[in-house]
PDB file of N, CA, C and O in Angstrom:
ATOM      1  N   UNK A   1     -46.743  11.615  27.130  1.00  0.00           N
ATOM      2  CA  UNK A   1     -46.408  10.226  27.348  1.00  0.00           C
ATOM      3  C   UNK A   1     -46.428   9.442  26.048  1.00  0.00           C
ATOM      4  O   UNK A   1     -45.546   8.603  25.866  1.00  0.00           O
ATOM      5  N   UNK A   2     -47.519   9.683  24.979  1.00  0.00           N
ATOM      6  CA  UNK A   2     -47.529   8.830  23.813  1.00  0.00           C
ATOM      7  C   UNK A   2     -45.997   8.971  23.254  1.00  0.00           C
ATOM      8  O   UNK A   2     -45.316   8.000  22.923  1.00  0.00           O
ATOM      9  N   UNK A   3     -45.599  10.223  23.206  1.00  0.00           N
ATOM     10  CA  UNK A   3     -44.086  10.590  22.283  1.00  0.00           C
ATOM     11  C   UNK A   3     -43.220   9.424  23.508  1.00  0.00           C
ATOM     12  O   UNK A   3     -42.940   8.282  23.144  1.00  0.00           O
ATOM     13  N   UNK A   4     -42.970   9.792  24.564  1.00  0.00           N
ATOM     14  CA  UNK A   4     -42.334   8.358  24.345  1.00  0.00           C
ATOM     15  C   UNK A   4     -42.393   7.384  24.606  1.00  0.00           C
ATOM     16  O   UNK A   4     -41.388   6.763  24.952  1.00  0.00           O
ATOM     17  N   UNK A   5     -43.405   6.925  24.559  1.00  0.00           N
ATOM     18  CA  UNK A   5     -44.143   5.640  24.077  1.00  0.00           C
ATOM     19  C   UNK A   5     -43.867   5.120  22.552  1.00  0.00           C
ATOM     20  O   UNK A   5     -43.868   3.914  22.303  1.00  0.00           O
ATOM     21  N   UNK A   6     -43.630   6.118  21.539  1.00  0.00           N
ATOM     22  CA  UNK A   6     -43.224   6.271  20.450  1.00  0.00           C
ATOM     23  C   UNK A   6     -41.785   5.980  19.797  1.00  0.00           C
ATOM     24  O   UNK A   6     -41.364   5.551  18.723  1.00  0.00           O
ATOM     25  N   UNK A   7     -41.126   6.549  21.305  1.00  0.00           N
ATOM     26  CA  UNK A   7     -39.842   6.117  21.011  1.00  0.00           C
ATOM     27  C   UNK A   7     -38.995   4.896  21.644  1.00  0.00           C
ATOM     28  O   UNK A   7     -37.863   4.610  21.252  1.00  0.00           O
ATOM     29  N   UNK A   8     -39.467   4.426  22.350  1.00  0.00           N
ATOM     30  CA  UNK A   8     -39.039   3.406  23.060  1.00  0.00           C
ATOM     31  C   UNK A   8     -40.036   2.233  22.169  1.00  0.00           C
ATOM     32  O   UNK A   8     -39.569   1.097  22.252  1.00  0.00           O
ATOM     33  N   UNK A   9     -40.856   2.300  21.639  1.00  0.00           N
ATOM     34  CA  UNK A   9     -41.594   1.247  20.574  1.00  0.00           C
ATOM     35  C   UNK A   9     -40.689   1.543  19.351  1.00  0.00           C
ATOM     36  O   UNK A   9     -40.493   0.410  18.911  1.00  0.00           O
ATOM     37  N   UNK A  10     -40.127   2.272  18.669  1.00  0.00           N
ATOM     38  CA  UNK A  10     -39.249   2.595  17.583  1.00  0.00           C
ATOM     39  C   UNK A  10     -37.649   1.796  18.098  1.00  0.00           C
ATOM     40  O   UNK A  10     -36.949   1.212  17.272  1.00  0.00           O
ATOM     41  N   UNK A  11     -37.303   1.897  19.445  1.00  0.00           N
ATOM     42  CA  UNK A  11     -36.232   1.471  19.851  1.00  0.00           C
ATOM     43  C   UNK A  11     -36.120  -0.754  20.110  1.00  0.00           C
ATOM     44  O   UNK A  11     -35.232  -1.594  19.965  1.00  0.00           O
ATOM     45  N   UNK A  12     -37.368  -0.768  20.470  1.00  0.00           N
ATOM     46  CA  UNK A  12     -38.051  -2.092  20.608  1.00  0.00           C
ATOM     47  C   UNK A  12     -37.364  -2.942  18.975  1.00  0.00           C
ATOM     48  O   UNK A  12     -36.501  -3.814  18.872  1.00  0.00           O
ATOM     49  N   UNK A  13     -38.170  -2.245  17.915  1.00  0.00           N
ATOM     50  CA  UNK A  13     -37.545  -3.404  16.736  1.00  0.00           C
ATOM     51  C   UNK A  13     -35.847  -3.492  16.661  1.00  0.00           C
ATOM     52  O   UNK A  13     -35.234  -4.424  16.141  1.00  0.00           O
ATOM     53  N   UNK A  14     -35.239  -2.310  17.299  1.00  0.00           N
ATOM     54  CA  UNK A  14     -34.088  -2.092  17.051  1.00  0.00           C
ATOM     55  C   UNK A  14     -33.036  -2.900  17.717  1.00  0.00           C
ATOM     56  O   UNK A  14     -31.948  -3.371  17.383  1.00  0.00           O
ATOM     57  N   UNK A  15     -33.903  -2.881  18.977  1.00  0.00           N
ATOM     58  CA  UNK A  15     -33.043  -4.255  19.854  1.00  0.00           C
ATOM     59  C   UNK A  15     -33.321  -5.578  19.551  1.00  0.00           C
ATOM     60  O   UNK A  15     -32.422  -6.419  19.512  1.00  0.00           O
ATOM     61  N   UNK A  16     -34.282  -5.794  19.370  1.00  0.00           N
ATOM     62  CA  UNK A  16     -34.560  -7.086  18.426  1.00  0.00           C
ATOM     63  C   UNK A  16     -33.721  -7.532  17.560  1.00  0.00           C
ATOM     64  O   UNK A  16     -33.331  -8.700  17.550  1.00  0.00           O
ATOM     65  N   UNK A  17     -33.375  -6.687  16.784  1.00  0.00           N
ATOM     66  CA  UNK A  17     -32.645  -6.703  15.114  1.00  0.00           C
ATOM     67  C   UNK A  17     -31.062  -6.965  15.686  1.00  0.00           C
ATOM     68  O   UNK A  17     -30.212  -7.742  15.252  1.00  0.00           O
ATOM     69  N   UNK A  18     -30.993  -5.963  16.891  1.00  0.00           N
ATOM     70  CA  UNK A  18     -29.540  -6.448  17.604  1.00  0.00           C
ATOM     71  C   UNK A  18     -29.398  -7.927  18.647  1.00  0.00           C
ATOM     72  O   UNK A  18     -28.381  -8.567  18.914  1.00  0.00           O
ATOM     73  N   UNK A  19     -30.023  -8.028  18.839  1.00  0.00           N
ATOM     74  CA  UNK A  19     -30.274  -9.423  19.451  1.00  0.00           C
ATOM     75  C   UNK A  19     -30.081 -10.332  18.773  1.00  0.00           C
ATOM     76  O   UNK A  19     -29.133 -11.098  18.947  1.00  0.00           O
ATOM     77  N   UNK A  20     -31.221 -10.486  17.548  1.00  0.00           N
ATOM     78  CA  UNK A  20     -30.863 -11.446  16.431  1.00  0.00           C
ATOM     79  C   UNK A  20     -29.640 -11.533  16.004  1.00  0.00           C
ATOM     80  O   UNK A  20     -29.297 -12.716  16.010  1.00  0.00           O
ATOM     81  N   UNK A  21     -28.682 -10.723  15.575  1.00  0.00           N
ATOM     82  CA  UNK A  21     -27.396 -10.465  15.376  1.00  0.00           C
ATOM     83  C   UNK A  21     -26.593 -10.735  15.860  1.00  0.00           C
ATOM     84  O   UNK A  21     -25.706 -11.367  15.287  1.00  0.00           O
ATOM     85  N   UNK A  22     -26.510 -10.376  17.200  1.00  0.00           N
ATOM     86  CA  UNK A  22     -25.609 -11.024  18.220  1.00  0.00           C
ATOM     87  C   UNK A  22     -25.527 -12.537  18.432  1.00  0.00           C
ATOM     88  O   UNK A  22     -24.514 -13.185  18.694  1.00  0.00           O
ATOM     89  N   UNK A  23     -26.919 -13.033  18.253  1.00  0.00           N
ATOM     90  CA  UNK A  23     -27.110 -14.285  17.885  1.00  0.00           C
ATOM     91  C   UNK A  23     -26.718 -15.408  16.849  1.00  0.00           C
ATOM     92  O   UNK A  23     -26.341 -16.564  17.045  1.00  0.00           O
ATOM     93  N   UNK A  24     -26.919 -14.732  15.732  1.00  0.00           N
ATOM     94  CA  UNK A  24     -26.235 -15.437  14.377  1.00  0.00           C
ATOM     95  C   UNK A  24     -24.636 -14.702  14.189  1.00  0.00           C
ATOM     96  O   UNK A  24     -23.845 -15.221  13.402  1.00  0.00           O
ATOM     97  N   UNK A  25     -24.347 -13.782  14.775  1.00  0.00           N
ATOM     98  CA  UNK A  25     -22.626 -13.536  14.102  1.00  0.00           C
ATOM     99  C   UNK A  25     -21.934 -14.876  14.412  1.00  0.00           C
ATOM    100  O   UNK A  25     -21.249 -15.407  13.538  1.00  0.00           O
ATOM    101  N   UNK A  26     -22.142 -15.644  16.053  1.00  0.00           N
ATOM    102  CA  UNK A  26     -21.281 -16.353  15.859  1.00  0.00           C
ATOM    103  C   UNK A  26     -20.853 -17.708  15.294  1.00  0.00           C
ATOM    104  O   UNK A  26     -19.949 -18.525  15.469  1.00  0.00           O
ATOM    105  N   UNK A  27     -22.343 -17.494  14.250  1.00  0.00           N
ATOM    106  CA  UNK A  27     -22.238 -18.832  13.068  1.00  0.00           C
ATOM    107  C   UNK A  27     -21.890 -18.285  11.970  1.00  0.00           C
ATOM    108  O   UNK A  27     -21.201 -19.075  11.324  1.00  0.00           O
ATOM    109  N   UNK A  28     -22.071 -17.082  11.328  1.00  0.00           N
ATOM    110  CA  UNK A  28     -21.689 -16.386  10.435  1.00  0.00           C
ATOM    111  C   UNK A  28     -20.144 -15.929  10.203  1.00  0.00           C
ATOM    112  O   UNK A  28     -19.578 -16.111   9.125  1.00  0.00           O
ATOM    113  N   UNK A  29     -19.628 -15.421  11.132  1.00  0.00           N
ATOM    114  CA  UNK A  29     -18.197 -14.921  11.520  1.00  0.00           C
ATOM    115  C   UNK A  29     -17.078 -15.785  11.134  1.00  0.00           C
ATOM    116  O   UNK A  29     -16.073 -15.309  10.606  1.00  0.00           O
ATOM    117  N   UNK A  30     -17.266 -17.537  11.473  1.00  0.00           N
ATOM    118  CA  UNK A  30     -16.095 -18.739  10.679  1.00  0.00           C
ATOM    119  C   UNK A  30     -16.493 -18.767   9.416  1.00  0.00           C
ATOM    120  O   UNK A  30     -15.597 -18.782   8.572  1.00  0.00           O
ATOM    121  N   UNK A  31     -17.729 -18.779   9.012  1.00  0.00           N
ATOM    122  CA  UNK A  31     -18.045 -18.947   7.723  1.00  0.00           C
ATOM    123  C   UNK A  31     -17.581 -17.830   6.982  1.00  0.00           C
ATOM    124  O   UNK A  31     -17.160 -18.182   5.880  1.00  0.00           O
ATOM    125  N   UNK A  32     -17.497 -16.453   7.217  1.00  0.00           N
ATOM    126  CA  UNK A  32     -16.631 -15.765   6.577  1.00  0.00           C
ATOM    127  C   UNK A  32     -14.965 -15.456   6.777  1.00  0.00           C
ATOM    128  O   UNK A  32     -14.233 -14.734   6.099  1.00  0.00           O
ATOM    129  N   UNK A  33     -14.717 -16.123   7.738  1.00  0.00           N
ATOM    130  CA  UNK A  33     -13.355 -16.048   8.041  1.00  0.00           C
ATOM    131  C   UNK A  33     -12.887 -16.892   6.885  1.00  0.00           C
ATOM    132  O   UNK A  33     -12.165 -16.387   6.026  1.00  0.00           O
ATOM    133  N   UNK A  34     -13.279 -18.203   6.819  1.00  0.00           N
ATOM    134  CA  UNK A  34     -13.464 -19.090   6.271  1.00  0.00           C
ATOM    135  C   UNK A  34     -12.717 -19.214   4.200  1.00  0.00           C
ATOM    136  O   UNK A  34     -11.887 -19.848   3.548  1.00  0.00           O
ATOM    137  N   UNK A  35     -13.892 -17.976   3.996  1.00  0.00           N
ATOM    138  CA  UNK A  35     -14.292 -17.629   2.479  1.00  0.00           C
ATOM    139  C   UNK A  35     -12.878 -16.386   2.704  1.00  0.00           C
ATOM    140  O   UNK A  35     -11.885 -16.712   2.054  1.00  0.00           O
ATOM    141  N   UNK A  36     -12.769 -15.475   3.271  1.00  0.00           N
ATOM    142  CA  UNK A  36     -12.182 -14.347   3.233  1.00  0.00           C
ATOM    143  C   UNK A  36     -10.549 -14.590   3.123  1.00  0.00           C
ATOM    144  O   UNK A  36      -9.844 -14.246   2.174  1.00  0.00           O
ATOM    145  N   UNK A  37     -10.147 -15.229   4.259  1.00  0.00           N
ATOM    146  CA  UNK A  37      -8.737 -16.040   4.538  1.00  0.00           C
ATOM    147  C   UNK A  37      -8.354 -15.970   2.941  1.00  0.00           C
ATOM    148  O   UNK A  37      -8.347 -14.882   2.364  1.00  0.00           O
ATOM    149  N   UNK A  38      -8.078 -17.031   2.351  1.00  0.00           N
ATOM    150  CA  UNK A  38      -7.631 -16.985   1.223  1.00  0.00           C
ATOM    151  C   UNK A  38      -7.287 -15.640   0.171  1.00  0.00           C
ATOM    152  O   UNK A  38      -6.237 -15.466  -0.447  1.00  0.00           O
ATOM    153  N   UNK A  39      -8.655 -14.651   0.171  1.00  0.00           N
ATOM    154  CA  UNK A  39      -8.899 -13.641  -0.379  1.00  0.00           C
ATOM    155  C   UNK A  39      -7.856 -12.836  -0.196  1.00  0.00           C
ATOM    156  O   UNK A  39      -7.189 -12.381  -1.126  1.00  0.00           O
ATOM    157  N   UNK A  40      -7.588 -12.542   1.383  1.00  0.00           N
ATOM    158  CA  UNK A  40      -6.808 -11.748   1.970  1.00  0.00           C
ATOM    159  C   UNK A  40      -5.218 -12.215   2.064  1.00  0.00           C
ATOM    160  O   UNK A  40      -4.360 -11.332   2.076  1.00  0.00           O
ATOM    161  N   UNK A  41      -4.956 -13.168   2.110  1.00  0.00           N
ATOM    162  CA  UNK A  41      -3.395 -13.941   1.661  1.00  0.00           C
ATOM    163  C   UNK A  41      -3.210 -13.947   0.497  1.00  0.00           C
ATOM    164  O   UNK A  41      -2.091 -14.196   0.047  1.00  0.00           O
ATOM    165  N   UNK A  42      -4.140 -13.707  -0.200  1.00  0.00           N
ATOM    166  CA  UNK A  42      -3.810 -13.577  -2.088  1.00  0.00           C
ATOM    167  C   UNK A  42      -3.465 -11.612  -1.675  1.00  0.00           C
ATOM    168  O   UNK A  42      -2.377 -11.114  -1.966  1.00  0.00           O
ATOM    169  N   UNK A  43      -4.201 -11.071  -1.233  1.00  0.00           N
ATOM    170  CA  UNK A  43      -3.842  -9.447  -1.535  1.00  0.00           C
ATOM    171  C   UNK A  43      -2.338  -9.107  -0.835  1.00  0.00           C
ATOM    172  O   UNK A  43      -1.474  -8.300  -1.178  1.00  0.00           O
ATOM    173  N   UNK A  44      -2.396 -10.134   0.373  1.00  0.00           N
ATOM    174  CA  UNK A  44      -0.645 -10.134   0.705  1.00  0.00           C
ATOM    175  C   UNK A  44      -0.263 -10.266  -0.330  1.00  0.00           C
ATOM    176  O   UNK A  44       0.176  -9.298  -0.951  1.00  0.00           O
ATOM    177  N   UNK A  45      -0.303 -11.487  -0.852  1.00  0.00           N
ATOM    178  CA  UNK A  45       1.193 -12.091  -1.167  1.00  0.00           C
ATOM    179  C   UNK A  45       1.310 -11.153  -2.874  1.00  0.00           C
ATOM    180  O   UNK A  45       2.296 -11.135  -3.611  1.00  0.00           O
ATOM    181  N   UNK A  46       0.094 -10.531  -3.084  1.00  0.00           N
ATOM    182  CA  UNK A  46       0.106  -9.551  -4.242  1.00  0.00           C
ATOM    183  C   UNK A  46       0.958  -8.502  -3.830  1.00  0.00           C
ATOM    184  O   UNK A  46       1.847  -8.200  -4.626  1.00  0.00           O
ATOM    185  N   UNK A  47       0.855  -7.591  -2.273  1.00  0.00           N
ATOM    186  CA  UNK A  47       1.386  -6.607  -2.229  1.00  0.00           C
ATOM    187  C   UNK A  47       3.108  -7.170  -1.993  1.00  0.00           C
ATOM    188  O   UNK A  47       4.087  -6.629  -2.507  1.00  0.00           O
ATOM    189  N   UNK A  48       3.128  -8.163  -1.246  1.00  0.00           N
ATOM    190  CA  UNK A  48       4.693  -8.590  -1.362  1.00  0.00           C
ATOM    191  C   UNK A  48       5.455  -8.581  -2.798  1.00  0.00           C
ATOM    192  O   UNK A  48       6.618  -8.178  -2.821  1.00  0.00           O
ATOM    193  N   UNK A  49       4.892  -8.973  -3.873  1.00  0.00           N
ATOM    194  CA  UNK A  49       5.040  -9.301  -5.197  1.00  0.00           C
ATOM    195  C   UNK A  49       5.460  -7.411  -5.796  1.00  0.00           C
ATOM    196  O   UNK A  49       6.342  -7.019  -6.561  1.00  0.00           O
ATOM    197  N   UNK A  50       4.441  -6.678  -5.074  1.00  0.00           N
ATOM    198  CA  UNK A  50       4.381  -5.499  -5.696  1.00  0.00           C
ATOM    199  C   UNK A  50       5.695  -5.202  -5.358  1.00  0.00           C
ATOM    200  O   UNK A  50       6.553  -5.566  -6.162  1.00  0.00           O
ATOM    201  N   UNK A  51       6.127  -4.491  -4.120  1.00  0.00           N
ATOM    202  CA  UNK A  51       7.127  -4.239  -3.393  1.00  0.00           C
ATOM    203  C   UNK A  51       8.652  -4.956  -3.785  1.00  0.00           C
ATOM    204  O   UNK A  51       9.732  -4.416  -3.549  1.00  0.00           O
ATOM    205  N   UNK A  52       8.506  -6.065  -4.326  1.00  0.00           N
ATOM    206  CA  UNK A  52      10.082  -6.870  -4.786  1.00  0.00           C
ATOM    207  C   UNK A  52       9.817  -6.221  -5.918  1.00  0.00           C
ATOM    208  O   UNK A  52      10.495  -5.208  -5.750  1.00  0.00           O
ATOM    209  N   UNK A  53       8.977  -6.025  -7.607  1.00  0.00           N
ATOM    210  CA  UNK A  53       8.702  -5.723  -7.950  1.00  0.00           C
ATOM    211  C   UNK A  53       9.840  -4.290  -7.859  1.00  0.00           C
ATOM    212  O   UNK A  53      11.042  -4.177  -8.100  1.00  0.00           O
ATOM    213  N   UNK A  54       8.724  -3.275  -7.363  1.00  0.00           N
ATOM    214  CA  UNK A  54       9.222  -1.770  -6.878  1.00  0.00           C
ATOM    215  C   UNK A  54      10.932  -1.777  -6.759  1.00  0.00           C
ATOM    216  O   UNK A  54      11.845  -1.239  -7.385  1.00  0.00           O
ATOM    217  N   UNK A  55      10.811  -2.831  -5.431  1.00  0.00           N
ATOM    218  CA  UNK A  55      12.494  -2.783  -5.287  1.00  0.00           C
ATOM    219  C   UNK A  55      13.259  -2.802  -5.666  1.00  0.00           C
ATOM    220  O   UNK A  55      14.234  -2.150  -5.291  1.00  0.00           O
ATOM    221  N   UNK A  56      13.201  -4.002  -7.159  1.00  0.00           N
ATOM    222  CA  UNK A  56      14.298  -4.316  -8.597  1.00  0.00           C
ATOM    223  C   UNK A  56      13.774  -2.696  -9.609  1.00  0.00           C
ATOM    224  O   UNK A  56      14.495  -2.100 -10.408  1.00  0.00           O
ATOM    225  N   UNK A  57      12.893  -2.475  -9.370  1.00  0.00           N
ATOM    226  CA  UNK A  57      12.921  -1.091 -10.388  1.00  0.00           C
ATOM    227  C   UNK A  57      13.871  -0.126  -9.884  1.00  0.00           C
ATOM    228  O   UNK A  57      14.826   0.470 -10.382  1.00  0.00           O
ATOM    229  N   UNK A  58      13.431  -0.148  -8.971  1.00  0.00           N
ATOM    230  CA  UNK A  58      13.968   1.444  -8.016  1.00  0.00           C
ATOM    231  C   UNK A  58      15.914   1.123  -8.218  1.00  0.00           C
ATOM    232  O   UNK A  58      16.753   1.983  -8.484  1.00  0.00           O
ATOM    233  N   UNK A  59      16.090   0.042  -8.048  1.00  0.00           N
ATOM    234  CA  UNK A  59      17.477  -0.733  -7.874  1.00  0.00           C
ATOM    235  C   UNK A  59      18.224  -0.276  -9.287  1.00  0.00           C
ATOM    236  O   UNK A  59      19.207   0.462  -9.335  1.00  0.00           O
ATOM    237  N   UNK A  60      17.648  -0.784 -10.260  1.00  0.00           N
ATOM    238  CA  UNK A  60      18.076  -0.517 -11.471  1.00  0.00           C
ATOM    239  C   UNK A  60      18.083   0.757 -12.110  1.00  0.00           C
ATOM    240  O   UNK A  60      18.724   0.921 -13.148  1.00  0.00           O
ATOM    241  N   UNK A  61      17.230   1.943 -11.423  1.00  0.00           N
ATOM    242  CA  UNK A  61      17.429   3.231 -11.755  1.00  0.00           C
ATOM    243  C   UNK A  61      18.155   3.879 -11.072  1.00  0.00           C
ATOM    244  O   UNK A  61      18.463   4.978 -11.532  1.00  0.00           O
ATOM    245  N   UNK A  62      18.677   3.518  -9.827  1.00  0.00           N
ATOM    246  CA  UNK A  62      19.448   4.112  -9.198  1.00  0.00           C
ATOM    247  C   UNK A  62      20.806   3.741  -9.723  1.00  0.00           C
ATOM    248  O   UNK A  62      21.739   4.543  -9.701  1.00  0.00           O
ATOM    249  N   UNK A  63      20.925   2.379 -10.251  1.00  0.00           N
ATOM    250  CA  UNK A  63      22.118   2.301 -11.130  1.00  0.00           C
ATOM    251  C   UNK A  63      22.085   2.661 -11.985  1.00  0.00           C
ATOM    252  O   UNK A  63      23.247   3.063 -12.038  1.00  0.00           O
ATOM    253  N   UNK A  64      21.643   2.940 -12.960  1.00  0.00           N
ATOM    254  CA  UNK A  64      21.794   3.806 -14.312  1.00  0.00           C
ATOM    255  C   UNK A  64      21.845   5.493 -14.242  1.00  0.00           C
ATOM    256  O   UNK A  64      22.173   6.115 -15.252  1.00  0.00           O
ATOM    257  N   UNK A  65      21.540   6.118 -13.131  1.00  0.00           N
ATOM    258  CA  UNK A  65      21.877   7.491 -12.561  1.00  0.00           C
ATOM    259  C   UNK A  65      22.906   7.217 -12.207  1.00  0.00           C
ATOM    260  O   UNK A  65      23.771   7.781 -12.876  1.00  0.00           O
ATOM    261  N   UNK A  66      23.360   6.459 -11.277  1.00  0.00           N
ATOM    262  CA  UNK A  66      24.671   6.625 -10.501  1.00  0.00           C
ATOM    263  C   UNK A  66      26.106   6.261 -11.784  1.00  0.00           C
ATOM    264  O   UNK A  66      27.142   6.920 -11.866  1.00  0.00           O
ATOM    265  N   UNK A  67      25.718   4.997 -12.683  1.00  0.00           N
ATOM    266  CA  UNK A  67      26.063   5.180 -14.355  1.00  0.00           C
ATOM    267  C   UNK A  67      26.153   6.983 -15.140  1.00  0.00           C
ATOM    268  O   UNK A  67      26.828   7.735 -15.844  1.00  0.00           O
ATOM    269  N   UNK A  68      25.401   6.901 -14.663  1.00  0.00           N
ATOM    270  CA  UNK A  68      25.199   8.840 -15.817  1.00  0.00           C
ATOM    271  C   UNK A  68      25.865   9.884 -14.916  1.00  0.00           C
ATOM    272  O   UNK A  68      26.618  10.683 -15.471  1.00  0.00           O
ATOM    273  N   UNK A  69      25.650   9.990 -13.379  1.00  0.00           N
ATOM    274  CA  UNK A  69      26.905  10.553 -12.860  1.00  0.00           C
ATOM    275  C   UNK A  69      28.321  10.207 -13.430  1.00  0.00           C
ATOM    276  O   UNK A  69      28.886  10.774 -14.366  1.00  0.00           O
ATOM    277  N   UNK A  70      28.865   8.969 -12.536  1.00  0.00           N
ATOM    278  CA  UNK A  70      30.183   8.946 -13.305  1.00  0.00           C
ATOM    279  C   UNK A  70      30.219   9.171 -14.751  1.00  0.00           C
ATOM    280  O   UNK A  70      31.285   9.760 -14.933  1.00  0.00           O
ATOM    281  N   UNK A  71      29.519   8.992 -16.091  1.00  0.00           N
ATOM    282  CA  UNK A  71      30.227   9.707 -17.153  1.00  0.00           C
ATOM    283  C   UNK A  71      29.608  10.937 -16.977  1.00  0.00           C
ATOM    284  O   UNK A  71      29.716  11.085 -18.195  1.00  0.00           O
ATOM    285  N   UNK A  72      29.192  11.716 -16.706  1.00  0.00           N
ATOM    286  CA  UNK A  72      28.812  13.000 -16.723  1.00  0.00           C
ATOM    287  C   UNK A  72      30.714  13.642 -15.699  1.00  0.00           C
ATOM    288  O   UNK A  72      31.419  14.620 -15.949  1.00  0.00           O
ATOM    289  N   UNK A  73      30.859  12.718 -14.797  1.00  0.00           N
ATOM    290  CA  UNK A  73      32.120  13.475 -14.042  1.00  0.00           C
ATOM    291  C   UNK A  73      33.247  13.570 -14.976  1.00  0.00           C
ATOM    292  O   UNK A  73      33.901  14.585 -15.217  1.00  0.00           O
ATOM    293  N   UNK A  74      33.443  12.068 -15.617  1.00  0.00           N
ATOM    294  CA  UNK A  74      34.337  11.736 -16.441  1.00  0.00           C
ATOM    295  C   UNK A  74      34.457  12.736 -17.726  1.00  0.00           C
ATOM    296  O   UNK A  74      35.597  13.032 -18.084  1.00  0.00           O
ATOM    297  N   UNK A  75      33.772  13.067 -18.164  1.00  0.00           N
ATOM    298  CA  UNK A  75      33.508  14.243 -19.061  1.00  0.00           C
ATOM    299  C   UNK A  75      34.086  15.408 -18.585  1.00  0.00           C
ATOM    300  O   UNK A  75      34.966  16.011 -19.199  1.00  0.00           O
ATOM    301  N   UNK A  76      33.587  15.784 -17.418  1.00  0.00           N
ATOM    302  CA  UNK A  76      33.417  17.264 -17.161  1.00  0.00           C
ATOM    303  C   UNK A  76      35.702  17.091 -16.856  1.00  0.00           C
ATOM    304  O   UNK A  76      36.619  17.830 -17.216  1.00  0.00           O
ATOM    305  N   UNK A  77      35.686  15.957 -16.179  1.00  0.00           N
ATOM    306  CA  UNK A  77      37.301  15.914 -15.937  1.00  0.00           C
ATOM    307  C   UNK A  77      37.967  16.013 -17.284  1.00  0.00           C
ATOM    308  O   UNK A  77      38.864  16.847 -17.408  1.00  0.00           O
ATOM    309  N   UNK A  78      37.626  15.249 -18.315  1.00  0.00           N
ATOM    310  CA  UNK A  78      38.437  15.160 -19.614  1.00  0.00           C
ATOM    311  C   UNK A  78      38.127  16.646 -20.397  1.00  0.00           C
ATOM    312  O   UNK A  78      38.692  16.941 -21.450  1.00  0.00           O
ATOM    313  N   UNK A  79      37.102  17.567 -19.688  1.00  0.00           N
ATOM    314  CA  UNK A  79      36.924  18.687 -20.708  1.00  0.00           C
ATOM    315  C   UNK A  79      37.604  19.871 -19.747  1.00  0.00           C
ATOM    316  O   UNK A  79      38.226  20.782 -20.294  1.00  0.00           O
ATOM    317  N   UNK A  80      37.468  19.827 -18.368  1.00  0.00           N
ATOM    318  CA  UNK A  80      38.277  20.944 -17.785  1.00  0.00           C
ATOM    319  C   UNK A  80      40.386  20.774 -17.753  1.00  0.00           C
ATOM    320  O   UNK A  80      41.268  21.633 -17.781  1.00  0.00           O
ATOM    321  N   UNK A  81      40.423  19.384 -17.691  1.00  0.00           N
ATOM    322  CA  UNK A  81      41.962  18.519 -18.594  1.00  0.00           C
ATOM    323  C   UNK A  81      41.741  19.164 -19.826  1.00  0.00           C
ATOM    324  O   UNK A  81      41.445  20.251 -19.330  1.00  0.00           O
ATOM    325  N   UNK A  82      41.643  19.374 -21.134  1.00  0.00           N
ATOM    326  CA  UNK A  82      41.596  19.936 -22.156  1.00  0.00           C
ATOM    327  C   UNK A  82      41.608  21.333 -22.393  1.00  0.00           C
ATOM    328  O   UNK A  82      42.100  21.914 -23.361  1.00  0.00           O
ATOM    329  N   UNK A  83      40.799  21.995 -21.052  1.00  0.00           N
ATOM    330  CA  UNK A  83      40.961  23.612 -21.008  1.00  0.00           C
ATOM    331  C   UNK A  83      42.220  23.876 -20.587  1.00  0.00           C
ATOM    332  O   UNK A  83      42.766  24.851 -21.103  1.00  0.00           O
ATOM    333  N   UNK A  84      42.912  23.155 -19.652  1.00  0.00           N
ATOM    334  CA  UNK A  84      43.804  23.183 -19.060  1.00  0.00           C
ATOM    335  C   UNK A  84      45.222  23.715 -19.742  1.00  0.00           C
ATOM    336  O   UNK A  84      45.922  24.704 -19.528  1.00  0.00           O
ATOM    337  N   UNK A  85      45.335  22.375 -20.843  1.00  0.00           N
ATOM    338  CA  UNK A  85      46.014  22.093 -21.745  1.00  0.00           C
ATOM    339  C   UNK A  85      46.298  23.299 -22.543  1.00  0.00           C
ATOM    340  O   UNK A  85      47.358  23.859 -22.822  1.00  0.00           O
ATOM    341  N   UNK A  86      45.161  23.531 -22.815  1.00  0.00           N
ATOM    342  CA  UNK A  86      44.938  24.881 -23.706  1.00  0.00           C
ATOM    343  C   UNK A  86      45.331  25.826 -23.389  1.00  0.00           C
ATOM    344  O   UNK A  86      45.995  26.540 -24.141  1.00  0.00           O
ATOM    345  N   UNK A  87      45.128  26.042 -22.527  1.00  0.00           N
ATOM    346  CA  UNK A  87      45.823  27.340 -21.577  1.00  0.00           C
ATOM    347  C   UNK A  87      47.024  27.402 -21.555  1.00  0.00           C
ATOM    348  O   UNK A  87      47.669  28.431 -21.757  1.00  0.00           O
ATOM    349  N   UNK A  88      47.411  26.470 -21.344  1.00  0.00           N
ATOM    350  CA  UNK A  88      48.893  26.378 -20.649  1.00  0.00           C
ATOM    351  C   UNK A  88      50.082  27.092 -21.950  1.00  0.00           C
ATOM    352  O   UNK A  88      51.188  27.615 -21.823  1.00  0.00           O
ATOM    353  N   UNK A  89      49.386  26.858 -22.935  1.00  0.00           N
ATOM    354  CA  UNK A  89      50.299  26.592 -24.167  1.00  0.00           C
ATOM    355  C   UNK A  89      50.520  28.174 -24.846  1.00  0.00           C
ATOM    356  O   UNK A  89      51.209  28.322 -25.855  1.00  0.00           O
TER     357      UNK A  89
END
């Protein structure tokens, strides 16, 4: 019987500690909504920033590949035109 007597006295501070808690979150909880709000609309509007960011990069490398294709085609046309030529003659 002492063992659990032991444990239900070990469980005793524990509900306490949850009680108290349950008690103060709901003065605590605006007060950090409060402080946090801002915090968290700054990490938006950071990740929005990131992402336009990303988007004009990504944008501009896909044009400068799609740039290096066409002269890479343009080439390969003006050099198999030249074999051509060659041949023919």
């Amino acid at each position: 019987m002492a063992l659990l007597g032991d444990v239900f006295g070990n469980l005793g501070g524990a509900v306490l500690i949850g009680i108290g808690a349950a008690l103060v979150a709901p003065l605590l909880l605006p007060a950090a909504g409060a402080i946090l709000r801002p915090v968290v609309k700054g990490v938006i509007k950071g990740g929005f920033h990131l992402a336009d960011t990303l988007q004009e990069v990504l944008a501009e490398g896909s044009e400068q590949l799609s740039d290096l294709m066409a002269e890479v085609q343009a080439e390969r046309a003006a050099s198999v035109a030249a074999t051509l030529r060659t041949t023919e003659q």
